[in-house]
N, C-alpha and C positions, 0 to 999 in steps of 0.2 A: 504494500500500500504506500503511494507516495507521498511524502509527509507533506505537510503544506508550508512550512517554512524552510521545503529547498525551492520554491519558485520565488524569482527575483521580484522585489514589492514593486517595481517599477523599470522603464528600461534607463541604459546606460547614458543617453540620450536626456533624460529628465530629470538626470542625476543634475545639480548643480553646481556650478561651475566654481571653483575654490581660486578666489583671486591671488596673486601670487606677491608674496609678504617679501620686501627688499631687506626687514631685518635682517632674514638669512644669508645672505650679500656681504654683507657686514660683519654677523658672527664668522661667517667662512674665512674673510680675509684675518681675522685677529685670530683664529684656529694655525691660519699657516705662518704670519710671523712666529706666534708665539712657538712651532714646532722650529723652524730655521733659527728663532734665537737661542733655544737650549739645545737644539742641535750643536751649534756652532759655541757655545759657550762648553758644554761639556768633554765632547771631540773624545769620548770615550775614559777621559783621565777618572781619578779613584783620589776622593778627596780625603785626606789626611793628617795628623796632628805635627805641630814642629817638633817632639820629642820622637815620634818615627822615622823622620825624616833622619836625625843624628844617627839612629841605629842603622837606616840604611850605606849612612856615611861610613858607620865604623865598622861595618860587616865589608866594606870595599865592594857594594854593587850600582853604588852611583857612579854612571859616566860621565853625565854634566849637568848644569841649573840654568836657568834662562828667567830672570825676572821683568814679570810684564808691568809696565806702567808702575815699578817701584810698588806694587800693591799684593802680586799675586807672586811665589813660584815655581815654576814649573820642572819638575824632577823627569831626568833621561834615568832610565836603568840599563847597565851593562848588558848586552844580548844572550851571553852566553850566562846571563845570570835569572833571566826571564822565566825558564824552568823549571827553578828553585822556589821553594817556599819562603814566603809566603806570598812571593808574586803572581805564581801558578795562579793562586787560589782568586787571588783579589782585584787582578790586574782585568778589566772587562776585553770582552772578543777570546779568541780562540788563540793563545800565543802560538802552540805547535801550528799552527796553519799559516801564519803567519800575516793576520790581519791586523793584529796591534803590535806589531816587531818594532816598528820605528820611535813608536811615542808622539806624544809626551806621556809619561804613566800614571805621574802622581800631582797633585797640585795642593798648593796650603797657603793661606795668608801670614805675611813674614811680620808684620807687626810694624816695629823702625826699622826704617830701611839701613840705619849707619849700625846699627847694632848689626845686621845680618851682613853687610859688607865685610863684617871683621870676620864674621863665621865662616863667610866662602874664601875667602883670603888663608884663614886658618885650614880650611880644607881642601884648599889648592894644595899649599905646602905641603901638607901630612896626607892624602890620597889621590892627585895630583885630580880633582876633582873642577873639570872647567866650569866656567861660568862667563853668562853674558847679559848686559841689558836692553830691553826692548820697550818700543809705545806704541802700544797699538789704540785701534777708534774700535769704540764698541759703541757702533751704529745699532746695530741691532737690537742691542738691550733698549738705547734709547729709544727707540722708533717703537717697540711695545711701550715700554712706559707711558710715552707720550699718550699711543694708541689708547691704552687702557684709560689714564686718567681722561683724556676727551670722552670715553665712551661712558665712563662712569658719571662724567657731569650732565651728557647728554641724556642720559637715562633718568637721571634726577629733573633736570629741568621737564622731562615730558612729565613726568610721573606727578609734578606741583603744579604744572596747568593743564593736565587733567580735573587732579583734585579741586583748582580754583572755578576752573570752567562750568564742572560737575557731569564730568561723563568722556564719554569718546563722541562722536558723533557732531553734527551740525549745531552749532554753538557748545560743542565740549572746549575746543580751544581759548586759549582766551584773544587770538587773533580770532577768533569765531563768535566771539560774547556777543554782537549785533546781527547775526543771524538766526533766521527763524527756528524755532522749535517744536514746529508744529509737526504731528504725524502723517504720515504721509499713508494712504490708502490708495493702491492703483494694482492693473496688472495682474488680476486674479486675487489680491492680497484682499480680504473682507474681516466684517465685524462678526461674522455666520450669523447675524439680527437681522432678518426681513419685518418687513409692515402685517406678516402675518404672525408675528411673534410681538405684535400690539396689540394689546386691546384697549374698550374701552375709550379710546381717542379717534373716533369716527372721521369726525370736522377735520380733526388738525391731521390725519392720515390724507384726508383728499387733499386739503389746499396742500401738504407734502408731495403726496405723489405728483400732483400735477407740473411742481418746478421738475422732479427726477423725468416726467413724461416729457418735459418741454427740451431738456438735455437729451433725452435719446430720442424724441422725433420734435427737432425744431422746425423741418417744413410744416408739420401740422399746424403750426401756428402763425409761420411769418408769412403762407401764405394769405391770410386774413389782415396779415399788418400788424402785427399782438407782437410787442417788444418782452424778450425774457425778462422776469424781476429781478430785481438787482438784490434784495436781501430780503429777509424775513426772519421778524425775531418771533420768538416760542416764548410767554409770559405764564407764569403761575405760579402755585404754591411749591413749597418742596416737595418730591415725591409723587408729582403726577403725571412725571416719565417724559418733559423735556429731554435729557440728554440721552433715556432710549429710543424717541424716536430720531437723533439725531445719530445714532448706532445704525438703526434701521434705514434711513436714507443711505449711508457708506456701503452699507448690506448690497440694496437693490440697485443705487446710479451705478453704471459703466463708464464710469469719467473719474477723475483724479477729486480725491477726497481728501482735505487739508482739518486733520483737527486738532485743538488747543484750547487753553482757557485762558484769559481775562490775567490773573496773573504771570502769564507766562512770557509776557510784556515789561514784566514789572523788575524792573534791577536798581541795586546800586549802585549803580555809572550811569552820568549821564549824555542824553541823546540815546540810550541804549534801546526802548520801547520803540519811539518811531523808527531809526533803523528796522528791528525787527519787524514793525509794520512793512515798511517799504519790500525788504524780504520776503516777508509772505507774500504779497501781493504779484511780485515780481515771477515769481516762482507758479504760483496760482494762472500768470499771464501766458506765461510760458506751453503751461499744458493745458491751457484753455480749452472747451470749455471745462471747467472744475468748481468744487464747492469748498468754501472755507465753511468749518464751523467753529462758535468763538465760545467756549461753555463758561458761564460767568461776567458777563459780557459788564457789568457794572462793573470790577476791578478797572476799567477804564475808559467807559461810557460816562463818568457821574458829569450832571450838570457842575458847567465852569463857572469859576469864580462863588462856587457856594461852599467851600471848603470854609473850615474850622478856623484855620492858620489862615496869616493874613497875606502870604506869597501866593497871590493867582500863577503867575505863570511857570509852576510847578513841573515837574518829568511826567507826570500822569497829564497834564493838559497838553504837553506838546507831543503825549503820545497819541490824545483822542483828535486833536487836531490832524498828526499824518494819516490816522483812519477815517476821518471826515474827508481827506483831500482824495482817497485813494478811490471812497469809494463812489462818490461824483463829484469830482474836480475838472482840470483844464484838461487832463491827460482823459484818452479814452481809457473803459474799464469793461470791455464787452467778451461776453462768456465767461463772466468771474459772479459764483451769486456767492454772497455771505449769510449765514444761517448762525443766529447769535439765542440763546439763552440765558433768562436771568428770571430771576424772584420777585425783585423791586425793580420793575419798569417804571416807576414816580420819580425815581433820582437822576435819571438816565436824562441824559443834556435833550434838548427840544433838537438843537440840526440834525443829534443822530436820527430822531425817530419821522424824522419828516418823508413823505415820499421822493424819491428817486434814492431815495441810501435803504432806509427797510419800510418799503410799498407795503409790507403786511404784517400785520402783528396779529399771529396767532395765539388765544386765550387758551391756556392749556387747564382747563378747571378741575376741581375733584369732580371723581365719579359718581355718577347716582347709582341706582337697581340695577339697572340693564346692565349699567359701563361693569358695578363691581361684579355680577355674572360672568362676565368676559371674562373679569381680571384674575378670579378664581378659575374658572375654566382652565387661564392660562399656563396658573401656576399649580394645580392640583395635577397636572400631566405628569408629571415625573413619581406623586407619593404611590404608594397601595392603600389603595382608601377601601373602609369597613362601608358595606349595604347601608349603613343608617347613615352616611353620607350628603347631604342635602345641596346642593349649589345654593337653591333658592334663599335657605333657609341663613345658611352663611353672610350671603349679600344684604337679606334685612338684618342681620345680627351686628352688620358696619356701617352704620351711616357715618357717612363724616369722614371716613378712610380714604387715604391716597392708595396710588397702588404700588407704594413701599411698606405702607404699612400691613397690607393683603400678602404681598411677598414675605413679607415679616411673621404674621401669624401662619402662613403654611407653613414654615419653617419651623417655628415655636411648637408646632402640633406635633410634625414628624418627629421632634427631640421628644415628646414630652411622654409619647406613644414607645419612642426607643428606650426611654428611660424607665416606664413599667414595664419594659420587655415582653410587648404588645408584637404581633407578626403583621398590624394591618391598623391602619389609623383610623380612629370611631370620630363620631360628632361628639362625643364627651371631651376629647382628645383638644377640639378646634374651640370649641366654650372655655377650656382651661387656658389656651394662649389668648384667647382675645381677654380675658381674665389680669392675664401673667401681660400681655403690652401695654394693658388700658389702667389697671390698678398697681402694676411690680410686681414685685417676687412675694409669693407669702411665707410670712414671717408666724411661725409657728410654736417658738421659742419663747418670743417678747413676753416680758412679765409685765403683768398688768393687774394692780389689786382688783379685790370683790366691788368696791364703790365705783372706780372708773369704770371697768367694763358694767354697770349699771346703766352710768350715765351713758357711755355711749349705745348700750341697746336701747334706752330712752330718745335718744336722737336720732337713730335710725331709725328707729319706728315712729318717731315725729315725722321724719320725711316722707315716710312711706305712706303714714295718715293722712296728711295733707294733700299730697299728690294724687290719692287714689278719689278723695272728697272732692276737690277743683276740678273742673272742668277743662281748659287746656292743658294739666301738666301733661309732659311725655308720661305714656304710657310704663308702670314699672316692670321689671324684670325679673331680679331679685335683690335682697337687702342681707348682708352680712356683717359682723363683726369681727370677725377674721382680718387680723391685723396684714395688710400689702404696702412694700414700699413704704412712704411718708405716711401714710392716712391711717388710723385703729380702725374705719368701719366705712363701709360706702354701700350708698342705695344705688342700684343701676337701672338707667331710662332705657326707653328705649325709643329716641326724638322723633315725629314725626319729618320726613322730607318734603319742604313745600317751599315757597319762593319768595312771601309775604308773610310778615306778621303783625299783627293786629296789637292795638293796646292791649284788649283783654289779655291777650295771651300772653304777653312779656307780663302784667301782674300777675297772671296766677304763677308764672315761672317762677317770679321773687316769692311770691308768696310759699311756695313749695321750698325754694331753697331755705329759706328762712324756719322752716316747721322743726329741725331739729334744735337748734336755740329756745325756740316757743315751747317745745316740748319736754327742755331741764327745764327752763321756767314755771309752768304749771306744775312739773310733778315733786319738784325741789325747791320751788322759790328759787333759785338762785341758777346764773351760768355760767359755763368756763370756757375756757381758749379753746375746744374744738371746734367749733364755727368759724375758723378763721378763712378757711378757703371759700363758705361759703357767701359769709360778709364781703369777700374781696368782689366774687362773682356778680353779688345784687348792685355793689355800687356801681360795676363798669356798667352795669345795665340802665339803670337808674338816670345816670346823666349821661348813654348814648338815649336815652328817650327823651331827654330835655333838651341837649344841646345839639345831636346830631338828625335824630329821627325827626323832630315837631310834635312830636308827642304828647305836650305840655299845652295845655290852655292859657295860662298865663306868661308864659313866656314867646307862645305860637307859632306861627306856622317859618322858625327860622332856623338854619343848620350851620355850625360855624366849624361843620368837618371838611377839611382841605385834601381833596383828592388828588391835586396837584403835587403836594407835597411841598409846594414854592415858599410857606413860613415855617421851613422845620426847622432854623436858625431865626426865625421872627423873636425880637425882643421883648414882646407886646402880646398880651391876648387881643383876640379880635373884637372884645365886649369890655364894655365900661366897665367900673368896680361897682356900679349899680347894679349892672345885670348879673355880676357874678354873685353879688349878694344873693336876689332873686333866686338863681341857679342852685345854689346851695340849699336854699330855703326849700324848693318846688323838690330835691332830691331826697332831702331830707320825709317831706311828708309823705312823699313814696313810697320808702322804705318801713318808716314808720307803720303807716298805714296798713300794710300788707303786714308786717310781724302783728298788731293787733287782730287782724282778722287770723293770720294760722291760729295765736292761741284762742280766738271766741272758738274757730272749728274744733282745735283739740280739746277744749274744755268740754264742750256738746258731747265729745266720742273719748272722753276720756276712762271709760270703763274696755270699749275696742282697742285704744294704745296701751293700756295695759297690759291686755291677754297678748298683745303682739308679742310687747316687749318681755314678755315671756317666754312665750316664744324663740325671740331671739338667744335669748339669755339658755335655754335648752337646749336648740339644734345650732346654732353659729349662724347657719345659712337658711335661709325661707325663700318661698318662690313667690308667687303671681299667684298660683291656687290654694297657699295658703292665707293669702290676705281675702281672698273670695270666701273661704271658710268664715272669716272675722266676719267682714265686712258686707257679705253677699256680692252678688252683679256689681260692676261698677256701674254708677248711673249715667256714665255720659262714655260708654264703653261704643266705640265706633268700628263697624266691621273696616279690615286693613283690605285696600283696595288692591286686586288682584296685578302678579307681576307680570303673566303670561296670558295674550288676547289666548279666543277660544279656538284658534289657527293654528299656535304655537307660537306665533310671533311675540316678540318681548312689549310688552303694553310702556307706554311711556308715564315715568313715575318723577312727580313734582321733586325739583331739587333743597336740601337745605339749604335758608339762609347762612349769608356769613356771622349772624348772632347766635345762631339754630345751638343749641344746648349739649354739652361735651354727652356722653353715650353713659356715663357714668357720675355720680356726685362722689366726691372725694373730699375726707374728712381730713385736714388736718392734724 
C-alpha cells in the first residue's frame, strides 16, 4: 500500500524560490584568509618553551636559529638528528618521507632580544650553533585582523538598527524609518475572511462589495459615467466587526491590498508620518488599482487645532495634512480607494470627512434579532453543540451584544462545557457564559455575614418587586445573590429592542432601578452603599431627560447634547447658572419622585417581598416562574413578538435605543 507521504505535497516548480543571501560571500572570503593566515603562520613548526630549546642546544641537535622581526625564533634541527626522539614524535608531517626535512621545526618567543643575542653568541662558540636575523611583513595576520574587527563592527551596527528601527523589513532600517509599514496583501496572498464569513452586517457588506465589484469590473460602471469612490470610512461601536469586514474585502478584491493602523504613522522623529503617508500612497499608485485600509483612522484624522496643548502645528497635523493632500489634492489619485475605521467619527477633522476624500461613511451598528442569529450561526460552526441548542433563543438572551461579545460567549460556553468534562455543549453551558461576561467570574468563597447577605436579598427582591409591578420595566429573568465580579447580587432584565422611548418608560426604568434602596428602606428603616451602581444609573438618566431628550416640562422642549462634539474643550456650559439651577432642581424631583413611588409599591406588597426574599435567602438563585408563584401573571405581561415570518424568513425586530437598559442590574 503506498503510503501517502511519499507523494510530493506539491511540484518542484511551486516550490519557492530561496533568494540568495550575499552574507555567504563574505563569510567564505574571511573562511579563506583566515585558512592562508594560519597556514602560513604555522608552516608546520611545533611550538615550544625556551628551556627546551637549551636542551636541544646541549644535546648538539640544533643546526641553526633564525630570528624573525627580533620577536619570534625559529629553530633548524640537524637532519640526521630528525629521527631521534623526541623529534620523531613531535616534529609534524612525516620526517622519514621526507616532507618536513628542511624546516623550520621548532619556534618560541625569545622575550629580550639583547639577553638572547648573548645566548646565540654563547652557542655559537660552544656548539658552533648559526644564527641569523630577519623582518619579515605579516600581511596576512593583519589583513584578518582588520577583516575580522570591520566584520565584527558591521554586525553590531546592523544588529542596533535593526533593534532601533524595530524589525527587518520596510521601515526596519533606520534609513527606512519614513517608509510605509503597511501590509501588503497581493498575488494569491489572503486574509482566508470572505463576506461570507460576515454576518449580521447586511448594508455595510453591499455598499463593500460594491467598491470590490467596481475594482474587478470597472467597465460596468464607467460605462454609465459612475466615477470609483475615492474612500469610505466604516463608523461604530467597538466590536461590530469594522476591521473584519475590512479582513473580508482583502479576502475577496483581486487587486493589491494595503493595510495599517492610524498609529503606524505615528513616530518620534519628525516629518516621519507624512513621509510615510507619501509612501503609502506612492506604492498604492504604483499597483493601482488597490485599497489602502487605515484601522484607527482617528490616531491621525482628529480635528486640527482642537488639541489640549497649545502647539497647532504638531507631527500628527502635518501628518493629516499629507493625507488630506494625497487623497484629493493637485496630484491625481485614480484607482487608489482608502477604507478607514474608527469608533469616534465626532473628533475626526471636517476636510477628512467631506466628499471626494470619504464619499461614504458606512454606520456599522450593533446587531438586532436577525443580525445576532447570523452572528451565532456564524460562530456556533466550529462547537459540538447538545439538541437543547436554541439559535433563536440565544439571540433574544443578547440584546445589546456586539458580535465580539457573541464570539466571546461561544467561546466562554465551549471552556465552561470542557471544564465539567461535558463531550457536547448544552444551553445551560451558553446561560453560564452570558452569566460569567455580563456579571464576572463567581465568586463562591467571598465571606459575607448573616445581616449583609439579608440586606442584599432585600434589595434584590426590591428590584424584582418593583419591576415585575411597573408597567415598562424590562421584563425579568432571574435575581441572584451569588456574589460575581464587583457586584454581591444582581436582578437580570431582559430589555425590550425598540427605537423610541417614551417618558413613561424611562420613569418606570428609575423607578425599578431604585426598588432595591426603597426596599432596605421599608424593611430596615435605614440604607447602605449597595445602591451605588444603581444611583449612578438613574442620574445619567434623569438629566439625559432634562437636558438632552426635552423630556422636562419646565425646562422644554430644548437639548444642549453636542453631537458635533465641536465644545469638548468649551470653557463654558451652554446654559446660564439659572438654568443649571432649574436642571438640578427638575432632576432632583425625578428621582425623588420615582424612589417615593417604589416604596408606596413595596409597602402595598410588602408581605410578597418578603416571601421572595426568602426565597432568595434559600435557593441563591430564583427564576421568572418563581416570582409568578408570588406574584401570579404579570399584569402588563406582553406576548414577545415572533422572530421568524411564517415563510421562515427572519421577521424584522425593532432595535434598542442607545439608553435601552444594560441586560443585567449590577449591585455594587
Amino acid at each position: 500500500m503506498e503510503q501517502p507521504n511519499n507523494e510530493r505535497p506539491r511540484n518542484e516548480k511551486d516550490r519557492p524560490k530561496r533568494s540568495f543571501n550575499f552574507y555567504w560571500i563574505y563569510g567564505i572570503i574571511i573562511v579563506v584568509i583566515l585558512s592562508i593566515n594560519l597556514f602560513t603562520m604555522s608552516g608546520g613548526m611545533v611550538e615550544i618553551e625556551p628551556t627546551e630549546y637549551s636542551a636541544f642546544v646541549a644535546a648538539g641537535d640544533v643546526d641553526r636559529v633564525v630570528v624573525i622581526n627580533d620577536e619570534v625564533a625559529q629553530v633548524y634541527i640537524k637532519k640526521d638528528r630528525l629521527t631521534n626522539p623526541p623529534h620523531k614524535d613531535r616534529i609534524r608531517g612525516n620526517v622519514m618521507s621526507g616532507s618536513n626535512v628542511a624546516g623550520p621545526h621548532y619556534a618560541f618567543n625569545i622575550g629580550s632580544i639583547d639577553a638572547f643575542q648573548e645566548e646565540l653568541k654563547k652557542d655559537y662558540a660552544e656548539q658552533k650553533v648559526r644564527y641569523s636575523f630577519k623582518h619579515q611583513d605579516n600581511w596576512g595576520r593583519e589583513i584578518l585582523q582588520w577583516v575580522l574587527f570591520l566584520g565584527i563592527m558591521i554586525a553590531i551596527w546592523m544588529f542596533v538598527m535593526r533593534r532601533i528601527g524595530g524589525g527587518a523589513g520596510p521601515g526596519g532600517q533606520l534609513f527606512n524609518i519614513g517608509k510605509s509599514r503597511a501590509q501588503l496583501f497581493e498575488g494569491g496572498k489572503s486574509t482566508n475572511i470572505t463576506f461570507n464569513d460576515v454576518a449580521g452586517l447586511d448594508e455595510a457588506k453591499e455598499e463593500l462589495q460594491e467598491i470590490v465589484d467596481f475594482l474587478k469590473n470597472p467597465k460596468k460602471y464607467t460605462d454609465l459615467g459612475a466615477k470609483i469612490p475615492k474612500g469610505a470610512l466604516l463608523v461604530g461601536p467597538p466590536g461590530t466587526g469594522k476591521t473584519l469586514l475590512a479582513k473580508a474585502i482583502a479576502g475577496e478584491a483581486n487587486v493589491p491590498f494595503f493595510s495599517l493602523s492610524g498609529s503606524d504613522f505615528v513616530e518620534m522623529f519628525v516629518g516621519v508620518g507624512a513621509s510615510r503617508v507619501r509612501d503609502l500612497f506612492k506604492q498604492a499608485k504604483e499597483k493601482a488599482p488597490a485599497i489602502i485600509f487605515i484601522d484607527e483612522i482617528d490616531a491621525i484624522g482628529r480635528a486640527r487645532g482642537r488639541s489640549i496643548s497649545m502647539g497647532a502645528n504638531d507631527e500628527r497635523e502635518n501628518t493629516l495634512n499629507q493625507l488630506l493632500t494625497e487623497m484629493d489634492g493637485f496630484g491625481t489619485n485614480s484607482g487608489v480607494i482608502l477604507i478607514g475605521a474608527t469608533n469616534r467619527a465626532d473628533v475626526l477633522d471636517r476636510a477628512l470627512l467631506r466628499p471626494g476624500r470619504f464619499d461614504r461613511q458606512i454606520f456599522v451598528d450593533m446587531p438586532d434579532l436577525n443580525g445576532r442569529m447570523a452572528i451565532f450561526k456564524v460562530h456556533l460552526k466550529p462547537l459540538k453543540l447538545d439538541t437543547t441548542v436554541d439559535v433563536e433563543f440565544l439571540a433574544k438572551q443578547t440584546p445589546g451584544f456586539s458580535g465580539a461579545d457573541i464570539a466571546n460567549i461561544c467561546n466562554e460556553a465551549a471552556l465552561i462545557a470542557a471544564r465539567k468534562k461535558k463531550k457536547t455543549i448544552d444551553r445551560q453551558d451558553f446561560l453560564d457564559a452570558v452569566d460569567r461576561v455580563i456579571g464576572g467570574l463567581e465568586k463562591k468563597n467571598k465571606i459575607i455575614t448573616t445581616d449583609e447577605k439579608k440586606a442584599i436579598a432585600y434589595h434584590e427582591a426590591g428590584h424584582a418587586t418593583v419591576s415585575w409591578l411597573v408597567e415598562h420595566a424590562s421584563p425579568l429573568v432571574k435575581v441572584t445573590i451569588v456574589p460575581r465580579g464587583r457586584s454581591l447580587g444582581a436582578a437580570w432584565y431582559l430589555p425590550e429592542e425598540r427605537h423610541l422611548t417614551t417618558t413613561e418608560q424611562m420613569l418606570d426604568e428609575i423607578c425599578a432601578a431604585l426598588g432595591g434602596r426603597a426596599a432596605e428602606d421599608v424593611m430596615f428603616g435605614q440604607v447602605s452603599t449597595g445602591a451605588l451602581s444603581d444611583l449612578e444609573k438613574v442620574t445619567k438618566q434623569a438629566y439625559a431627560m432634562v437636558t438632552m431628550f426635552g423630556l422636562n416640562d419646565r425646562v422644554g422642549n430644548i437639548s444642549y447634547y453636542d453631537s458635533s462634539g465641536q465644545n469638548e474643550y468649551g470653557f463654558g456650559k451652554p446654559y446660564s447658572e439659572r438654568t443649571a439651577q432649574v436642571i438640578d432642581e427638575e432632576v432632583s424631583k425625578i428621582v425623588e419622585g420615582q424612589y417615593q413611588r417604589a416604596k408606596r409599591i413595596l409597602t402595598e406588597s410588602k408581605d410578597k417581598l418578603t416571601a421572595l426574599a426568602g426565597q432568595l435567602l434559600d435557593k441563591e438563585v430564583i427564576f421568572k416562574e418563581d416570582l409568578e408563584k408570588i406574584f401570579g401573571q404579570r399584569p402588563f405581561e406582553r406576548p414577545a413578538p415572533p422572530a421568524v415570518n411564517g415563510n421562515g424568513s427572519p421577521a424584522q425586530a425593532p432595535e434598542a435605543p442607545s439608553d435601552a437598559p444594560p441586560a443585567a442590574h449590577r449591585e455594587a
